[in-house]
N, C-alpha and C positions, 0 to 999 in steps of 0.2 A: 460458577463463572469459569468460561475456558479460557485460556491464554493460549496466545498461538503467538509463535514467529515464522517467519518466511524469511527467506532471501531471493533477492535480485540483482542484479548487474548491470550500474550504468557507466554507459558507454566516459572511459574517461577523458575525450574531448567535449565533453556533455555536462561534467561536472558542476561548473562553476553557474552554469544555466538553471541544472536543476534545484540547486540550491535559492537560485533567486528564485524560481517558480512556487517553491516551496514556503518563499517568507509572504509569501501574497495568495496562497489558496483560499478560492474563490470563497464567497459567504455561502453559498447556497452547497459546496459540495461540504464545506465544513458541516453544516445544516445536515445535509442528505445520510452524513459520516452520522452524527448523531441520532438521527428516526429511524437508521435501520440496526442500529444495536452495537456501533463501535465503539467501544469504552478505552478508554488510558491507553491511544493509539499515538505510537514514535514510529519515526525513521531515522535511523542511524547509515549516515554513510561516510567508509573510511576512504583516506586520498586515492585509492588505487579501482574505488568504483562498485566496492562492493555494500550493499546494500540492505541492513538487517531492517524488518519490519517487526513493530510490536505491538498487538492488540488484546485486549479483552472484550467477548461477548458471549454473552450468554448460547449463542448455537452459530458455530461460524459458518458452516453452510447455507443457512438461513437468513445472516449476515449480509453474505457476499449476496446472495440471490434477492435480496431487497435493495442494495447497491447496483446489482446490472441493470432494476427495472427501472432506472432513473434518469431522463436523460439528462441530467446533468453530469453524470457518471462516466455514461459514453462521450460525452465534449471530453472530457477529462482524460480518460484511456487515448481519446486519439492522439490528443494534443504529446500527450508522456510517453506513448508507444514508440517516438524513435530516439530517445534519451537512452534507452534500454537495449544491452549487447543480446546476443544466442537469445531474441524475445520469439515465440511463436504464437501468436494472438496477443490480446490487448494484455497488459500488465497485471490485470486485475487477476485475467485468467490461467497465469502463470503464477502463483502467491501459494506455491506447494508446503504446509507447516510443518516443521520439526517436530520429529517427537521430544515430548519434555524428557527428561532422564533423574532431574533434581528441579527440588521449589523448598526453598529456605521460607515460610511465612514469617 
């Protein structure tokens, strides 16, 4: 299993939106999150905008590329694309992972 984190940055006049967008994600993207291989997937975002993601899937490349063929997916990128500061294309495609460095099992 891979774990992967990202960060991103939402815009902090945007905040308090995205949070409410976030306690209503949609059934069918939640759905789409699950058929294409996202496991024990968080967003943590702190008051100043900054925005940690965290997932496990088995191949995240293959992940994300079962996620763009969806369009569900794309409703979703559009809608979130201007929530987000320094974005250049959809959110999805800005979601650059950290490398691990330590994992405590």
């Amino acid at each position: 299993m891979q774990r992967v984190c990202f960060l991103l940055r939402v815009r902090p006049d945007r905040i308090e939106e995205y949070k409410e967008r976030h306690r209503a994600v949609w059934p069918e993207m939640r759905a789409a999150l699950r058929e294409s291989g996202w496991r024990n997937y968080s967003l943590f975002l702190r008051d100043d905008g900054l925005l940690v993601g965290y997932l496990e899937t088995e191949d995240f490349e293959a992940a994300k590329a079962a996620m763009a063929a969806t369009e569900v997916n794309a409703r979703w990128q559009a809608e979130m694309a201007p929530f987000f500061a320094d974005l250049d294309g959809r959110p999805d495609e800005n979601m650059t992972p950290l490398t691990e460095v330590f994992h405590l099992d």
